[in-house]
C-alpha positions in Angstrom: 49.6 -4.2 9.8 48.1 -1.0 9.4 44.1 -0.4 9.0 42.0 1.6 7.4 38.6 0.3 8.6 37.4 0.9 11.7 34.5 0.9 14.3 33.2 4.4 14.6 33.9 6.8 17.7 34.1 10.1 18.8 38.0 11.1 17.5 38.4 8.3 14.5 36.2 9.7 11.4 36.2 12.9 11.4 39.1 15.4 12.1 37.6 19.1 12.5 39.4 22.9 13.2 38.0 24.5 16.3 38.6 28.4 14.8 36.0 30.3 13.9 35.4 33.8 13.2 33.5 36.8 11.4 35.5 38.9 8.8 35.2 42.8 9.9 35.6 43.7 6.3 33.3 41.3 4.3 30.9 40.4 7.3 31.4 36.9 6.5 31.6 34.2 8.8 34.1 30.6 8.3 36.8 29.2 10.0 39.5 31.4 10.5 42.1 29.7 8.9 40.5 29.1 5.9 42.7 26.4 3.5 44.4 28.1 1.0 42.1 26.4 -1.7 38.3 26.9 -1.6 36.9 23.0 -1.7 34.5 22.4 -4.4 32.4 18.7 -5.4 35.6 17.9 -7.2 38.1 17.7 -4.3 39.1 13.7 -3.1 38.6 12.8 0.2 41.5 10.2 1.0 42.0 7.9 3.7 45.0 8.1 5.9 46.1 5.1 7.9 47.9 6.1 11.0 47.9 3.1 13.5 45.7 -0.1 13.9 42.0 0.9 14.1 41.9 4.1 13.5 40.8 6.0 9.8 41.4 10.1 9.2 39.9 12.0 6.9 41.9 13.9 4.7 41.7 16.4 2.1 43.0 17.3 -1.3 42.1 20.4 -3.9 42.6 21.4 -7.1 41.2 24.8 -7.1 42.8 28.1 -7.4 44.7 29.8 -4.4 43.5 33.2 -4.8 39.9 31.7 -4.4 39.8 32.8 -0.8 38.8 36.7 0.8 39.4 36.3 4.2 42.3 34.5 5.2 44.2 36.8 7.8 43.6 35.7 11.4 44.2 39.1 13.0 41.0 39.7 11.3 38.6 37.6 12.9 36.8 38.2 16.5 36.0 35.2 18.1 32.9 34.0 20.1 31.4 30.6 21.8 28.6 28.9 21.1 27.3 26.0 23.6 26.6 22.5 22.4 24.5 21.7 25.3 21.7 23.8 23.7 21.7 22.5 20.5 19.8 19.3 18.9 20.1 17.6 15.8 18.0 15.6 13.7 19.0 13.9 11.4 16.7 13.2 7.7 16.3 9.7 6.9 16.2 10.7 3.8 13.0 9.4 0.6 12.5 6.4 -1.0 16.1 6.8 -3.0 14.9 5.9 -6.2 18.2 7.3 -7.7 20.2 5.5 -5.9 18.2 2.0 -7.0 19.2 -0.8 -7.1 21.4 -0.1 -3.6 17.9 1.3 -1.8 16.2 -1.8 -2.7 16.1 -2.7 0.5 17.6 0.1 2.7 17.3 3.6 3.4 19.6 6.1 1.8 21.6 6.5 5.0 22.1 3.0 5.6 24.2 2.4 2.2 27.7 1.2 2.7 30.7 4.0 2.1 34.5 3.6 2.7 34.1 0.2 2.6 33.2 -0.2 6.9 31.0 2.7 7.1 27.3 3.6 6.4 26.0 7.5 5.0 24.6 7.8 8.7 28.1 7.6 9.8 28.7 11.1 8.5 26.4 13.3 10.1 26.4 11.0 13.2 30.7 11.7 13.9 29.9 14.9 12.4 27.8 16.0 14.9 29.7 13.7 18.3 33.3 15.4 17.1 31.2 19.3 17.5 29.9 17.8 21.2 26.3 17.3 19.7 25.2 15.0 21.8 21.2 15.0 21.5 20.5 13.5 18.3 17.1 13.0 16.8 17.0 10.4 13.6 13.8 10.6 11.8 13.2 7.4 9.7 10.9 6.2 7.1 11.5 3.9 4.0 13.4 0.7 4.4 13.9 1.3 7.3 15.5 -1.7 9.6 19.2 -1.8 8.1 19.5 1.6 9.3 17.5 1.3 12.9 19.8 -2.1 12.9 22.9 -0.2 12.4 22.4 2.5 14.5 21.3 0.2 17.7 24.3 -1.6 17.1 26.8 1.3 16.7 25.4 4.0 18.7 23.9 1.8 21.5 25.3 3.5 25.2 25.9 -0.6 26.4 28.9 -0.7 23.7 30.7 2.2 25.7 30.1 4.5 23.5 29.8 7.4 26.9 26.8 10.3 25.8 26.9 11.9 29.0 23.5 13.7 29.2 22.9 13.5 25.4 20.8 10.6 23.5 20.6 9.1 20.1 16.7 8.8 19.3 15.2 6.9 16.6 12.2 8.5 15.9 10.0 6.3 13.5 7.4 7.4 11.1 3.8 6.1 12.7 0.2 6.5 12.1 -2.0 7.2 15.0 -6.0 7.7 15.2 -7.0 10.7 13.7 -7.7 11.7 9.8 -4.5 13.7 10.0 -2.3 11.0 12.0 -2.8 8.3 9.2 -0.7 10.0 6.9 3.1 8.9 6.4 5.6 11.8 6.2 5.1 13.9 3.6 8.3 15.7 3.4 11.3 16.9 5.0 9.4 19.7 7.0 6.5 17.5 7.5 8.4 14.7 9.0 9.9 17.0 11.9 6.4 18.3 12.3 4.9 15.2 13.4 7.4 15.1 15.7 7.0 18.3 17.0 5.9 17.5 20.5 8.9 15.3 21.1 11.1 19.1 20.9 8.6 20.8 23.2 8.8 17.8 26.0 10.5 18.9 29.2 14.0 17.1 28.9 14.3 19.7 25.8 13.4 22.6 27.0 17.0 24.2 27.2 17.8 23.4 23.2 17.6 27.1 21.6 18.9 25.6 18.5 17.9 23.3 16.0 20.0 21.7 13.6 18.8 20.3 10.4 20.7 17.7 8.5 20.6 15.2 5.5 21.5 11.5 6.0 23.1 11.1 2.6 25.8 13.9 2.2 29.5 13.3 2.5 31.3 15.9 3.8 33.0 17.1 7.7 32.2 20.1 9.3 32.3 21.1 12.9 28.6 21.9 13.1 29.5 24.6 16.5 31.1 26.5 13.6 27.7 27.0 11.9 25.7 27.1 15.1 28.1 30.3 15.9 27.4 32.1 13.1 24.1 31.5 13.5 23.9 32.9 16.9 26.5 35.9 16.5 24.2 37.2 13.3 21.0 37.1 15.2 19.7 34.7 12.6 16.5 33.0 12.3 17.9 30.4 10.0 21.0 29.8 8.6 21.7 27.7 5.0 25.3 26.3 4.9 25.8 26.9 1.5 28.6 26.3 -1.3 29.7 27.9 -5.0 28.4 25.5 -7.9 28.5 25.1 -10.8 26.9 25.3 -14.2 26.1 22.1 -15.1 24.9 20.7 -11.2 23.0 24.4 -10.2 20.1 22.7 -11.4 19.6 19.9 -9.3 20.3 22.3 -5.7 18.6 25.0 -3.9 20.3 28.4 -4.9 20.3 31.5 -3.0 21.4 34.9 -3.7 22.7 37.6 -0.8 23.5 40.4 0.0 26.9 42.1 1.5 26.0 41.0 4.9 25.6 37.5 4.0 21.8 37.4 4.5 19.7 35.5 2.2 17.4 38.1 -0.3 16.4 35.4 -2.0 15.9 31.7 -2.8 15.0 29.1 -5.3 14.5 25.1 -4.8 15.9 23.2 -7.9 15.4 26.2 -11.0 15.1 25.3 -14.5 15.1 27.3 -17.6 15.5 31.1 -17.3 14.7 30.6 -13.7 18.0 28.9 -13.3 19.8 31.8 -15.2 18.0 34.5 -12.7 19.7 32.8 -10.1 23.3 33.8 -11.4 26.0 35.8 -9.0 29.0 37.7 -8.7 30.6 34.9 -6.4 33.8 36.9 -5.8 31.1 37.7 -2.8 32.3 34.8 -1.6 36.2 35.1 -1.9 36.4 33.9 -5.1 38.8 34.5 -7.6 37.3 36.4 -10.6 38.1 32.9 -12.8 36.5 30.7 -10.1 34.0 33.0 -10.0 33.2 32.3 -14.2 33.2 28.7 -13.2 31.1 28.6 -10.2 28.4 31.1 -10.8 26.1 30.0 -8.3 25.6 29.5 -4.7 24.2 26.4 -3.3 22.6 25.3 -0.3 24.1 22.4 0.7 20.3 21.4 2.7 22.1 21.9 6.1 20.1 24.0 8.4 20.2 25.6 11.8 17.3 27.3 13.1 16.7 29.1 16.3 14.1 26.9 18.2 10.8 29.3 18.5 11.0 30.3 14.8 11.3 26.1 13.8 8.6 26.0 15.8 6.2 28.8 14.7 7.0 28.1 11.5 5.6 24.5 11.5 2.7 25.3 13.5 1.5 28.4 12.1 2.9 30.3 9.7 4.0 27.4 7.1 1.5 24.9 8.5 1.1 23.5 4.9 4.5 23.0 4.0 5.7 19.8 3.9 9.2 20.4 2.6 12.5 22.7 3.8 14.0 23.6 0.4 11.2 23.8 -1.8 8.8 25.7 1.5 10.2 26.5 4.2 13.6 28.4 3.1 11.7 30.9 0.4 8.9 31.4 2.6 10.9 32.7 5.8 13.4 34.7 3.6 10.5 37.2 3.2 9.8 38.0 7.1 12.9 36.4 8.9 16.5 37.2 9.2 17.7 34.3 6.7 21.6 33.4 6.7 23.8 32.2 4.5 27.2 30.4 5.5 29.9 29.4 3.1 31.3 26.3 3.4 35.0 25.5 2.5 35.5 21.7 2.3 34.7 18.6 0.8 31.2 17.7 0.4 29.0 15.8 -1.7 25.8 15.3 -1.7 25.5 11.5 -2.5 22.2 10.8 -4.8 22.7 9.0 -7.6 24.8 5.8 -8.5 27.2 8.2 -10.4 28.2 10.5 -7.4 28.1 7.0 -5.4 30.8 5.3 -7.5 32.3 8.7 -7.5 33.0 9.2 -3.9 34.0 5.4 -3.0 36.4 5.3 -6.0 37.9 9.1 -4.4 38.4 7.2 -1.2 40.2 4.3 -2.7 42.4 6.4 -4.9 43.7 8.5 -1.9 44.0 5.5 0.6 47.5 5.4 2.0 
């Protein structure tokens, strides 16, 4: 009998296209062959049974076809990026409060989806199926389901083969010291109290940094991103996606110019803040009616930076900031060569009980 519930490995979750490119006429960068719908929060992710064990992930739209601006392949120079030099880490994510009762006792990442998986499971295939392979968790609240879950799963005595990479756990801790008793006190601040575990000598050769959430649903080939990243000479780089008006509010939002780089950004907007934020997202490839519906352009909280500017900007030129979106992203937009990539898939960022129920009811809808 076929299953759709399986133990997690390298080739089962996540299926992911290995063609990337920048458009000569728009300057854009995105896969190549771009599907002939652009993805939005609304698209089901189903799951397709294809032999005993094994669960793919596979996607359906309802969006416009004209909604993409760069679709020809002939148009598209390609260029390699190496895994080898990139790290992850991986958010643990708050206290989850939106997502009570389920974080009652568990972290964000560690809540059940799909029925056999956990939220970690997403960024953690996510990042084995791009040939990530030095992974950096940083945990915090409620946190022994998920340190349970990931020793058990992602533990190199279950043959799970790393090579030269390494899943770390890295723990929020107090040590001695008026600034060492404080817990994390943000996204930002988290990675900086880990900074010295980046500067030790096994990590040396790691140019790039990747940023990621523990709570988003979504597949993306993260080499991709990291590509773009490089081949713009960017400091940082936002994966990003069209929203739109009645969700801007609760995302980071960004506007650009024709080169794709980021002019300007704002964490969560309300009011006529919110409405300043408005764009022409035909920028984007969209249709001028997908345009009307998805105004803005949203940062999906996926980050890559180059590793000296993650750095310098934690130690010294945003040494107060304690948070990415709300910090970090509109400081360096001023002095640093800020990216923005669009993203053209399913994702979901999974906060609340209502996007919860939302995304495990798509999955069961489109099961096979």
């Amino acid at each position: 009998m076929d299953s759709t519930c399986a133990a997690l490995s390298a080739t089962n979750l996540v299926q992911l296209s290995n063609k990337v490119g920048r458009n000569r006429a728009t300057l854009f960068w995105g896969e190549s062959k771009i599907a002939p719908q652009i993805r939005t929060t609304t698209t089901l992710l189903s799951v397709q049974s294809s032999k005993p064990a094994t669960a793919h992930a596979v996607l359906t739209s309802d969006v416009n076809q004209e909604s993409t601006a760069f679709q020809e392949e002939h148009n598209f120079e390609t260029l390699e990026a190496d895994p080898k030099g990139v790290a992850s880490i991986i958010l643990g994510g708050g206290a989850g409060t939106r997502l009570f009762p389920l974080t009652g006792r568990r972290a964000k990442p560690a809540v059940p989806i799909g029925g056999c998986y956990r939220l970690i499971d997403i960024p953690m295939s996510n990042c084995i199926n791009s040939g990530i392979k030095k992974i950096f968790i940083l945990t915090q609240f409620n946190s022994f389901s998920l340190n349970r879950h990931l020793s058990r799963l992602y533990s190199f005595g279950n043959g799970l083969s790393f090579g030269d990479g390494f899943v770390e756990v890295l723990a929020a801790t107090q040590t001695p010291g008026e600034t060492g008793k404080k817990w994390f006190q943000g996204t930002a601040d988290a990675v900086r109290q880990f900074i010295w575990v980046f500067e030790d000598a096994k990590n040396k050769n790691i140019e790039n940094i990747l940023i990621l959430s523990g709570d988003h649903l979504y597949r993306m080939d993260y080499m991709d991103f990291v590509q773009k990243h490089i081949d713009t000479n960017a400091d940082i780089t936002v994966s990003c996606v069209p929203m739109d008006d009645s969700r801007a509010s609760d995302y980071g939002l960004m506007k650009i110019d024709k080169t794709g780089r980021i002019v300007q950004f704002a964490e969560k907007p309300k009011g006529s803040d919110l409405k300043e934020m408005k764009v022409d997202t035909t920028v984007l490839g969209l249709s001028a009616e997908e345009a009307k519906k998805h105004p803005y352009i949203a940062s999906m909280g996926v980050y890559v930076f180059r590793t000296e500017t993650l750095l310098k900007l934690l130690r010294w030129s945003c040494s107060s900031c304690n948070d990415f979106g709300s910090e970090i992203i509109p400081s360096a937009v001023k002095d640093h060569n800020v990216q923005a990539y669009l993203f053209n898939d399913y994702w979901e960022d999974i906060g609340t009980i209502k996007s919860f129920f939302d995304a495990n009811l798509a999955l069961t809808e489109q099961a096979c």
